[in-house]
PASEBA-1860 file (N, C-alpha, C; in nm, 3 decimals):
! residues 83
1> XXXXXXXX> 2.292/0.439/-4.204/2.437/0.451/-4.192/2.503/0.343/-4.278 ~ 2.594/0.357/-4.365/2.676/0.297/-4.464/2.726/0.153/-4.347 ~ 2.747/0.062/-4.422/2.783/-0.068/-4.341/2.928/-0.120/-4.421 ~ 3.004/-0.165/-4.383/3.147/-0.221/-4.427/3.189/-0.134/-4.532 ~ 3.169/-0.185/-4.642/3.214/-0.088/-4.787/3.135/-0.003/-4.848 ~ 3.064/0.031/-4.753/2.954/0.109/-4.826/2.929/0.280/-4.810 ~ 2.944/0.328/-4.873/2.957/0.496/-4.852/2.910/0.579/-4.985 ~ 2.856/0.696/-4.916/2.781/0.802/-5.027/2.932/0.795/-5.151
9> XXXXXXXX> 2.903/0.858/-5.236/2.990/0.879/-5.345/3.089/1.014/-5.299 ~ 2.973/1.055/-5.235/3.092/1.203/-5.214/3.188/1.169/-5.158 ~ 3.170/1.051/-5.051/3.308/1.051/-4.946/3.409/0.934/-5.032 ~ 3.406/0.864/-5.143/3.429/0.785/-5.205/3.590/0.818/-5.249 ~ 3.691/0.776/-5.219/3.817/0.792/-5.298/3.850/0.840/-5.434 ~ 3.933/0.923/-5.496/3.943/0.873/-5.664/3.996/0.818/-5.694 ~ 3.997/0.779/-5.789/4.038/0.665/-5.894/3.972/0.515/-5.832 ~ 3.898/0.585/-5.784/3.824/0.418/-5.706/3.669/0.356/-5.808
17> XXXXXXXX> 3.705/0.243/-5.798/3.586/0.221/-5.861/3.469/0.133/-5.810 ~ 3.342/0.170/-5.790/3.231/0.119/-5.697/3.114/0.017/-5.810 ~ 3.037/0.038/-5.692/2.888/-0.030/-5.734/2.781/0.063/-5.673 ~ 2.688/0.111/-5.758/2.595/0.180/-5.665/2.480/0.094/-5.661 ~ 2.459/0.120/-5.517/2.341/0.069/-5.403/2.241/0.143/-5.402 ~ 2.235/0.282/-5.413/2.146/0.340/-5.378/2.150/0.482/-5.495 ~ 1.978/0.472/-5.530/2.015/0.654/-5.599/1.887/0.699/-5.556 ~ 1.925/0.846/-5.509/1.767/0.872/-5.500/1.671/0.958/-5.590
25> XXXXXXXX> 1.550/0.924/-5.582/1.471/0.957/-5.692/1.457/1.116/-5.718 ~ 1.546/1.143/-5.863/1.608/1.264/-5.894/1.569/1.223/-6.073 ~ 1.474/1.307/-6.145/1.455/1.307/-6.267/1.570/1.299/-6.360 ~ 1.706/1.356/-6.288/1.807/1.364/-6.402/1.897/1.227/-6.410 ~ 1.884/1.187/-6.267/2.031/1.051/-6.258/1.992/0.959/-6.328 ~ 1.905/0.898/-6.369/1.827/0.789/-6.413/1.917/0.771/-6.567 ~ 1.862/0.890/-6.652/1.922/0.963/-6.751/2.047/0.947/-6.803 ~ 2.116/0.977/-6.687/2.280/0.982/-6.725/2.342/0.857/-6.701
33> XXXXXXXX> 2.243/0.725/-6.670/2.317/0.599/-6.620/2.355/0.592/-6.463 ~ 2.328/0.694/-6.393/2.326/0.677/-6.205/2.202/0.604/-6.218 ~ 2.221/0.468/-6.216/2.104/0.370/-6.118/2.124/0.260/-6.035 ~ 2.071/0.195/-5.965/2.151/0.072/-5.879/2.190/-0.030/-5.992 ~ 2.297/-0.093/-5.920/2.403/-0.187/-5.982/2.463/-0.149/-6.090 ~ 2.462/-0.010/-6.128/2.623/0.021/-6.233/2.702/0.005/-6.142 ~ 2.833/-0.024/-6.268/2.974/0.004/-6.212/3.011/0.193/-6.267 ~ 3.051/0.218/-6.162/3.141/0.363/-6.152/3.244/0.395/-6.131
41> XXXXXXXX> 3.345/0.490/-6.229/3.489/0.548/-6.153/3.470/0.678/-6.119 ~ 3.530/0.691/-5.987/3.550/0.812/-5.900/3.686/0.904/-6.011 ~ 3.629/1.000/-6.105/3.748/0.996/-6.154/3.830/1.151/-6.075 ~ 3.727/1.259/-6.034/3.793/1.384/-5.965/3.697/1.444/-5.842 ~ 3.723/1.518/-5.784/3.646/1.554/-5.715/3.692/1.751/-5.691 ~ 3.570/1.829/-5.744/3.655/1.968/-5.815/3.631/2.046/-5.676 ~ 3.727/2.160/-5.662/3.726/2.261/-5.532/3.662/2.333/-5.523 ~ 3.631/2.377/-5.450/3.525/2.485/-5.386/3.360/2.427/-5.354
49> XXXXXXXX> 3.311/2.349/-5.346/3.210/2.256/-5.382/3.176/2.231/-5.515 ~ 3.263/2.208/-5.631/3.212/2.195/-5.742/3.200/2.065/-5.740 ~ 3.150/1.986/-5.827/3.104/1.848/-5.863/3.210/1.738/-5.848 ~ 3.186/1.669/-5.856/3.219/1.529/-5.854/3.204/1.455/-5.985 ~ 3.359/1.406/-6.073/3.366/1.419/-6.199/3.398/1.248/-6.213 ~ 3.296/1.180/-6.261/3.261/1.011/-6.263/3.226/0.948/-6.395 ~ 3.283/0.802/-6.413/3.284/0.783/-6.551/3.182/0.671/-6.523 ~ 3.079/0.637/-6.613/2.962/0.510/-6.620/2.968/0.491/-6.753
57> XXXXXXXX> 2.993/0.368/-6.798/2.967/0.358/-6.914/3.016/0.380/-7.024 ~ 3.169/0.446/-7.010/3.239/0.522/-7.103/3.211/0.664/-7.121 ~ 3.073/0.740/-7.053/3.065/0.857/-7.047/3.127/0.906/-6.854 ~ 3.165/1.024/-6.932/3.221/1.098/-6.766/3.094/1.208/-6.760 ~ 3.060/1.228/-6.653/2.934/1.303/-6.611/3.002/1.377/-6.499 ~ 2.957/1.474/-6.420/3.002/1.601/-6.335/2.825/1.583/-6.262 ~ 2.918/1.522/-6.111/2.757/1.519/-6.004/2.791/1.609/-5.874 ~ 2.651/1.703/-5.892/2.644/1.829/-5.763/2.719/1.716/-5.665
65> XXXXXXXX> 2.770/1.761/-5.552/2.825/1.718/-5.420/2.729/1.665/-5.335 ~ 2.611/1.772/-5.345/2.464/1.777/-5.238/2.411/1.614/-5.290 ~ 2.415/1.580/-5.453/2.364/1.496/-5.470/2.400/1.363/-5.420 ~ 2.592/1.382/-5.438/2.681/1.241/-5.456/2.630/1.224/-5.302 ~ 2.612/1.300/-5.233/2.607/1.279/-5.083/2.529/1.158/-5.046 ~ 2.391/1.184/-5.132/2.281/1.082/-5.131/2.287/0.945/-5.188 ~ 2.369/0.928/-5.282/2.407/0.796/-5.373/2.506/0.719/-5.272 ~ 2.478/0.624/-5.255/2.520/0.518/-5.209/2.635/0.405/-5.298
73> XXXXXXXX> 2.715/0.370/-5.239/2.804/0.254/-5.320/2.886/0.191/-5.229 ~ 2.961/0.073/-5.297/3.047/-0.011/-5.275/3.197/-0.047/-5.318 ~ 3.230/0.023/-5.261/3.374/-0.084/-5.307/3.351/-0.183/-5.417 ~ 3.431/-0.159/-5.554/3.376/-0.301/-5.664/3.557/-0.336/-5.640 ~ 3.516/-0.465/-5.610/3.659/-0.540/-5.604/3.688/-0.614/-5.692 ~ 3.795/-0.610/-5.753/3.830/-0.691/-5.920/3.868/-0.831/-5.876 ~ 3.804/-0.868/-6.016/3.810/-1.021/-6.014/3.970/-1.069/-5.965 ~ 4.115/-1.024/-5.985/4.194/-1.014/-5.947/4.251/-1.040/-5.770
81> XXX> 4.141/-0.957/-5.757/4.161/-0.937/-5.572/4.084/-1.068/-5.506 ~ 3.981/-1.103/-5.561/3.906/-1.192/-5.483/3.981/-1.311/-5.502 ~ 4.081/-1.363/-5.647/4.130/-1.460/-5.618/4.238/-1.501/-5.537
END
């Protein structure tokens, strides 16, 4: 169970931007830059169960729902906020 800031990607806000904690072992995420400790933006989340539309890296990638479910993250809080 997710602890303080911590939640699958699917349930994740947009325009929010995280840290992932967790990915699980899936031949494609590795690939596209889903691995622990990127930073990520939540940039859409599409209707009907379509994907979950996220930027790493300067690339935006489109992740099944079933998957984001499993990925884990954090709240990334800007240097801004902490001071």
């Amino acid at each position: 169970m997710p602890l303080n800031n911590d939640l699958s990607l699917k349930n994740f806000p947009k325009n929010s931007e995280a840290e992932i904690l967790h990915v699980p072992k899936h031949s494609l995420l590795a690939p596209l830059g889903l691995r622990k400790g990127k930073k990520i933006k939540i940039l859409s989340s599409q209707a009907f169960n379509g994907p979950l539309v996220v930027e790493i890296e300067g690339r935006q990638i489109a992740v099944a729902k079933d998957i984001a479910a499993k990925i884990l993250v954090r709240h990334e809080v800007s240097a801004h906020a902490a001071i």
